[in-house]
Backbone bond lengths (Angstrom), bond angles and torsions (degrees), N, CA, C in turn:
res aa  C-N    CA-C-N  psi(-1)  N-CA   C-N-CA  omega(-1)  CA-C   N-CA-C  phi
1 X - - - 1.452 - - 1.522 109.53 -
2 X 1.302 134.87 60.92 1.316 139.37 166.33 1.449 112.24 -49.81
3 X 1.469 112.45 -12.95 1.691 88.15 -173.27 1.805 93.83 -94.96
4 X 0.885 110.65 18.08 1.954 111.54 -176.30 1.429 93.29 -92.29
5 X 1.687 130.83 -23.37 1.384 136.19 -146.18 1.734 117.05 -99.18
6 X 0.838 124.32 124.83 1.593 119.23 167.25 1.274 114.48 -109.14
7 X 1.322 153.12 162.53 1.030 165.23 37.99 1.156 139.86 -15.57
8 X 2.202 118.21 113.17 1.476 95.71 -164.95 1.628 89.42 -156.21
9 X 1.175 111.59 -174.77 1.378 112.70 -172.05 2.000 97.59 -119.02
10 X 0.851 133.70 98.12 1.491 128.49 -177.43 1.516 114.03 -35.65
11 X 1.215 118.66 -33.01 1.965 126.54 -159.41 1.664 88.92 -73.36
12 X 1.653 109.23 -48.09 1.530 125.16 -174.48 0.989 130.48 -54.80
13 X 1.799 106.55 -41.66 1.576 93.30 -141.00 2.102 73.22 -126.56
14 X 1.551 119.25 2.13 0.978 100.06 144.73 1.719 151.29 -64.06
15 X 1.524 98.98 -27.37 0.864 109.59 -176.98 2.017 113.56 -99.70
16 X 1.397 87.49 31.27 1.464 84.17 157.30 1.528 114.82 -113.50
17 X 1.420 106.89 6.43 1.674 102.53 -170.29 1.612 114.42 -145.29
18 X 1.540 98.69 56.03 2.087 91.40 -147.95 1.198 141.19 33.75
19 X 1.383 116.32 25.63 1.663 121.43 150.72 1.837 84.02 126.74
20 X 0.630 109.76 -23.69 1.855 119.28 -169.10 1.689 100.24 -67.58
21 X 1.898 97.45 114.35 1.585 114.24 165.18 1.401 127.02 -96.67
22 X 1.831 102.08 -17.89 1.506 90.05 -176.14 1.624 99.56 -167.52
23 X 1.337 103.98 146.59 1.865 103.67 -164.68 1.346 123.01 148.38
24 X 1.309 130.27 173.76 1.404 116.63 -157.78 1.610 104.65 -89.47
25 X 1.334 118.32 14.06 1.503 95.71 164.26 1.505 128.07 -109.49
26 X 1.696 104.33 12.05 1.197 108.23 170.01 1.670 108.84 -92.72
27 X 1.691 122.33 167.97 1.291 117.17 -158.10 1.208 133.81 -67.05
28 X 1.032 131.37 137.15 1.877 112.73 -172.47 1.356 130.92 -39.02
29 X 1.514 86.62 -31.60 1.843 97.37 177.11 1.436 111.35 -78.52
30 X 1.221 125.83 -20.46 1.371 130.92 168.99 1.511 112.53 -50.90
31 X 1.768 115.05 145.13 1.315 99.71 166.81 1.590 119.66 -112.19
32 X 1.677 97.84 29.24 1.137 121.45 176.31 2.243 101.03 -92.59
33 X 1.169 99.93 -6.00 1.480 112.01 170.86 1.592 131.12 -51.60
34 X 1.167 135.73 103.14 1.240 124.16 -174.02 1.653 114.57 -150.83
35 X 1.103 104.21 138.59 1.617 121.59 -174.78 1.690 98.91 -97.78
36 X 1.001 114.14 -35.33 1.273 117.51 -175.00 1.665 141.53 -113.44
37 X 1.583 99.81 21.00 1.130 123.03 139.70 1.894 114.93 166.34
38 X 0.904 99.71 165.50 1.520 119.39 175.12 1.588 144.61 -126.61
39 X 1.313 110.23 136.21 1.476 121.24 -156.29 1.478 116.08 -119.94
40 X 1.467 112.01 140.79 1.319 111.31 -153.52 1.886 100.03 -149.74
41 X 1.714 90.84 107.48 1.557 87.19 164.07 1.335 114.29 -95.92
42 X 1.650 118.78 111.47 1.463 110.98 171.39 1.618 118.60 -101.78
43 X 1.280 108.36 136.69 1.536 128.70 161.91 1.514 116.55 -95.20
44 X 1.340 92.72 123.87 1.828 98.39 -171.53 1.583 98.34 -130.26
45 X 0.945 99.16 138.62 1.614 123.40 172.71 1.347 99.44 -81.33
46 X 1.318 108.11 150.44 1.835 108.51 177.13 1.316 119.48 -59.48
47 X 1.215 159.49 113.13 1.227 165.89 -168.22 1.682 130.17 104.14
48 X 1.541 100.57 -20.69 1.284 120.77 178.92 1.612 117.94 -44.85
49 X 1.652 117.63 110.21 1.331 101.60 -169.21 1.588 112.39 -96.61
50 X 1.194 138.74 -147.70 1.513 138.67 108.67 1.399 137.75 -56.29
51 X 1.037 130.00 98.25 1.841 122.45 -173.76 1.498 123.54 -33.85
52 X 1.502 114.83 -23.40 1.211 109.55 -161.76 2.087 95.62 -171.49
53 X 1.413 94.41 134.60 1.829 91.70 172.44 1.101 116.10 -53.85
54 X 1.389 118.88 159.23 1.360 125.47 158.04 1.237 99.37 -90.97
55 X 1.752 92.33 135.43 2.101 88.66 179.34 1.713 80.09 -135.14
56 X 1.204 93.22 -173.48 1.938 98.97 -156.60 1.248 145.91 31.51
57 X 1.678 114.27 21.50 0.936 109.72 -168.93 1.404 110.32 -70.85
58 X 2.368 98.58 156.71 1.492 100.53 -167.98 1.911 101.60 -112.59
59 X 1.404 98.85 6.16 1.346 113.44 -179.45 1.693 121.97 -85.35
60 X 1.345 122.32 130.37 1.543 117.99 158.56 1.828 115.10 -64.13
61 X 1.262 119.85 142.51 1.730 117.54 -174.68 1.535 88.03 -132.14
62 X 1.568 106.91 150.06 1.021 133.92 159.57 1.271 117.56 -122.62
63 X 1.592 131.34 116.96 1.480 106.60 -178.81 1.447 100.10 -137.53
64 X 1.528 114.39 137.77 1.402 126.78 -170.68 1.689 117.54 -115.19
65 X 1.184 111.35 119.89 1.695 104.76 176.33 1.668 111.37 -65.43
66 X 1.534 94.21 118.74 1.534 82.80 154.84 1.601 137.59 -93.59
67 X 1.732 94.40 -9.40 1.546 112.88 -169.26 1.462 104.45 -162.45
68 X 1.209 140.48 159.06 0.977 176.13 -99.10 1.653 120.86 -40.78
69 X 1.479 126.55 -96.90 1.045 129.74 166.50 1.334 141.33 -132.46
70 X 1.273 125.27 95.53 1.601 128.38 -140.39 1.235 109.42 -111.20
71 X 1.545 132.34 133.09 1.311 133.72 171.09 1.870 112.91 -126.74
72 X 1.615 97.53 133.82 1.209 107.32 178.64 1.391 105.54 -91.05
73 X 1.370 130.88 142.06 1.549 102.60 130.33 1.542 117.23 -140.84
74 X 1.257 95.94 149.49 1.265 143.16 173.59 1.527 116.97 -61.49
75 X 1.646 112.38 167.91 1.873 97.22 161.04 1.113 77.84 -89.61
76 X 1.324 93.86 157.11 1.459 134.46 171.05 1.522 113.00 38.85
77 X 1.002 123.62 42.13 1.394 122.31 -171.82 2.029 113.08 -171.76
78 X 1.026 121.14 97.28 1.495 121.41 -179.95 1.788 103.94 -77.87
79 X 1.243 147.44 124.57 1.418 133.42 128.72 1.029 132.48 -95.23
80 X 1.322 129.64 136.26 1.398 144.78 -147.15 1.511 84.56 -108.47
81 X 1.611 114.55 155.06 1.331 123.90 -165.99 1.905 86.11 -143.01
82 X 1.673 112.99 100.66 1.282 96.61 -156.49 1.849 103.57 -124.94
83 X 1.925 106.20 -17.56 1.462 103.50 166.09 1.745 111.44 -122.35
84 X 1.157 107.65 144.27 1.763 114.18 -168.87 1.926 87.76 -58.02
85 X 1.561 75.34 127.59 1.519 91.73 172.24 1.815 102.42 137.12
86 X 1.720 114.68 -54.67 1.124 131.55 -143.04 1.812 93.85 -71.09
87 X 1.325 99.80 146.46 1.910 100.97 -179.90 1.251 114.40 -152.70
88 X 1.175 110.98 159.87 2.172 108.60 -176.69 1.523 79.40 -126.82
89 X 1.336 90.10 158.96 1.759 124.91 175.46 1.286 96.69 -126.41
90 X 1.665 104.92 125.11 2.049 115.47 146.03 0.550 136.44 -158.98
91 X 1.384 119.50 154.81 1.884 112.26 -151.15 1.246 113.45 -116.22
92 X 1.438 136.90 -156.33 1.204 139.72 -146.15 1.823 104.90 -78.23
93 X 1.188 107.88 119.78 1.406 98.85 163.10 1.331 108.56 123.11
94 X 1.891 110.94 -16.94 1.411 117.79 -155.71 2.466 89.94 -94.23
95 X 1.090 99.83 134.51 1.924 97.20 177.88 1.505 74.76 -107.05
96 X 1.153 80.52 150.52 1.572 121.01 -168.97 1.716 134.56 -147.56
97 X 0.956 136.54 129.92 1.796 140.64 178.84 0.813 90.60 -129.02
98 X 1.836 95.61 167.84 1.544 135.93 174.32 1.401 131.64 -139.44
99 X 1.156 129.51 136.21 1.667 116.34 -169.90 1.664 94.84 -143.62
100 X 1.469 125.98 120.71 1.362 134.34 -172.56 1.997 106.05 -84.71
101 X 1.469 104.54 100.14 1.494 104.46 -160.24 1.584 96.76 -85.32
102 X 0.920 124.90 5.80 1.849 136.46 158.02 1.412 125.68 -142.57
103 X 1.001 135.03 145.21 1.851 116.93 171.39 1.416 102.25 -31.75
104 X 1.507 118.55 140.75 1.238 107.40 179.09 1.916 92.06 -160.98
105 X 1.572 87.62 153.51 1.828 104.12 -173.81 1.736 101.78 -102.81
106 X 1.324 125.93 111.34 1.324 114.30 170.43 1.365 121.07 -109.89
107 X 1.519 139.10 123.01 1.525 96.42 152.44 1.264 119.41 -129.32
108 X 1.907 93.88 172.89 1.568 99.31 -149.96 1.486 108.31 -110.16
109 X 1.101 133.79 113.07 1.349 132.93 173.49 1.675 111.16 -78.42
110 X 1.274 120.37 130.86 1.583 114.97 -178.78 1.688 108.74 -154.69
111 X 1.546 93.02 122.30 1.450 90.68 -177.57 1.856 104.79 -141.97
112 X 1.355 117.12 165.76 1.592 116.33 -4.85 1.664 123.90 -78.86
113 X 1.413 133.00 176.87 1.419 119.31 -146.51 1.877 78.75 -105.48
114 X 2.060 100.40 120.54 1.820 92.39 174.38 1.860 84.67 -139.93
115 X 1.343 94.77 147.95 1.566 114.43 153.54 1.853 119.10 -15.49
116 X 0.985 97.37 128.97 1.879 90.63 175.64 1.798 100.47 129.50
117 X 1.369 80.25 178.08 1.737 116.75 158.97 1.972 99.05 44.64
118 X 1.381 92.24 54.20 1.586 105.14 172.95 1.177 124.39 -110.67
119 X 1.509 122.28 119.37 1.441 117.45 -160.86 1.659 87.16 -102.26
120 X 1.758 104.22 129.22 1.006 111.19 179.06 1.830 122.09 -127.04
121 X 1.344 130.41 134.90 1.186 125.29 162.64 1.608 118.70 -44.21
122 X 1.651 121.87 125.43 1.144 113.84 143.57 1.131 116.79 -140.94
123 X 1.239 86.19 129.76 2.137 117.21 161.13 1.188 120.90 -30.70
124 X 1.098 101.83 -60.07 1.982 101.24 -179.83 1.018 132.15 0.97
125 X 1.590 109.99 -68.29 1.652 134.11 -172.28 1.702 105.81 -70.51
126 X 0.909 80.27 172.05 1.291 92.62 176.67 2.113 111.74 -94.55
127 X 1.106 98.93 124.42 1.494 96.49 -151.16 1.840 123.94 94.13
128 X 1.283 107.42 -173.06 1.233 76.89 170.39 1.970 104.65 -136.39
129 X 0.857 111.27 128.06 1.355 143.32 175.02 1.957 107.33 -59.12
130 X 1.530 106.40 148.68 1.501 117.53 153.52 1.372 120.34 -107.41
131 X 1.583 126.63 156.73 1.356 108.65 -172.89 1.962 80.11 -134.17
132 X 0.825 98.60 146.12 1.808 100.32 154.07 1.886 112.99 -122.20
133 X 1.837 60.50 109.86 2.291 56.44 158.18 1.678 121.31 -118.34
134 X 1.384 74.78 151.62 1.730 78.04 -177.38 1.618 110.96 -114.10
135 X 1.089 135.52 179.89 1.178 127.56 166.99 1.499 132.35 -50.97
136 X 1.712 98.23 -11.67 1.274 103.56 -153.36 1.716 97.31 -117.07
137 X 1.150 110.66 -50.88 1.785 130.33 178.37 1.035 90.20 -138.07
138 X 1.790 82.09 -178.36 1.913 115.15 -173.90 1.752 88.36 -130.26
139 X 1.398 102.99 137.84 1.566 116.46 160.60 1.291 108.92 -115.83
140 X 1.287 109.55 141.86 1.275 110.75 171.54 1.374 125.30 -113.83
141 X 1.756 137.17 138.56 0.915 110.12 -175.98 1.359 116.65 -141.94
């Protein structure tokens, strides 16, 4: 059954889909397809933050350094992700950011895999703007 099979290089074939390897927005026929969770190799340039918190999330996250220097934060609580290996777990309910305090390799396991929490470019404005959408609204910031 080769068509059940993938083969891929993470550095590669992340960066054809914002860091995203596996989850429900790749194609059904894919067996990179999943309802029930999602995987994320991110490459961050040193300073690179998140545009905007995640607030409502309905997902559990796992996120693991593979390289350099990683900061979560939390309410009320920042963890720094500072030797390859080190990772935070959180679950439903917890809003959350990120700011890469060195080039740094993360990835993010998140399940289960639902619609939302897409930080998107828009043109509109004059300049260019972030939008986050979530399943629910759009913030703009």
């Amino acid at each position: 059954m080769t068509d059940s099979v993938y083969v891929g290089n993470a550095g590669r074939d992340a960066a054809l889909d914002r860091g995203w390897l596996l989850g429900h927005f790749k194609d059904a026929s894919d067996p990179r397809h999943s309802k029930a969770v999602e995987i994320k190799w991110g490459v961050h340039p040193q300073g690179d933050e998140r545009a905007q918190w995640v607030t409502g999330e309905e997902r559990t996250a796992l996120l693991v350094l593979i390289s350099g220097r990683f900061r979560v934060e939390l309410p009320g609580r920042s963890v720094v992700l500072a030797q390859q290996g080190d990772y935070v777990v959180w679950g439903r309910g917890v809003d959350h950011s990120w700011f890469a305090e060195e080039e740094s390799v993360v990835l993010t396991v998140r399940w289960p895999s639902v619609p939302g929490y897409k930080v998107i470019e828009d043109d509109s404005v004059a300049g260019h703007s972030h939008s986050f959408r979530t399943a629910t609204s759009t913030v703009a910031s």
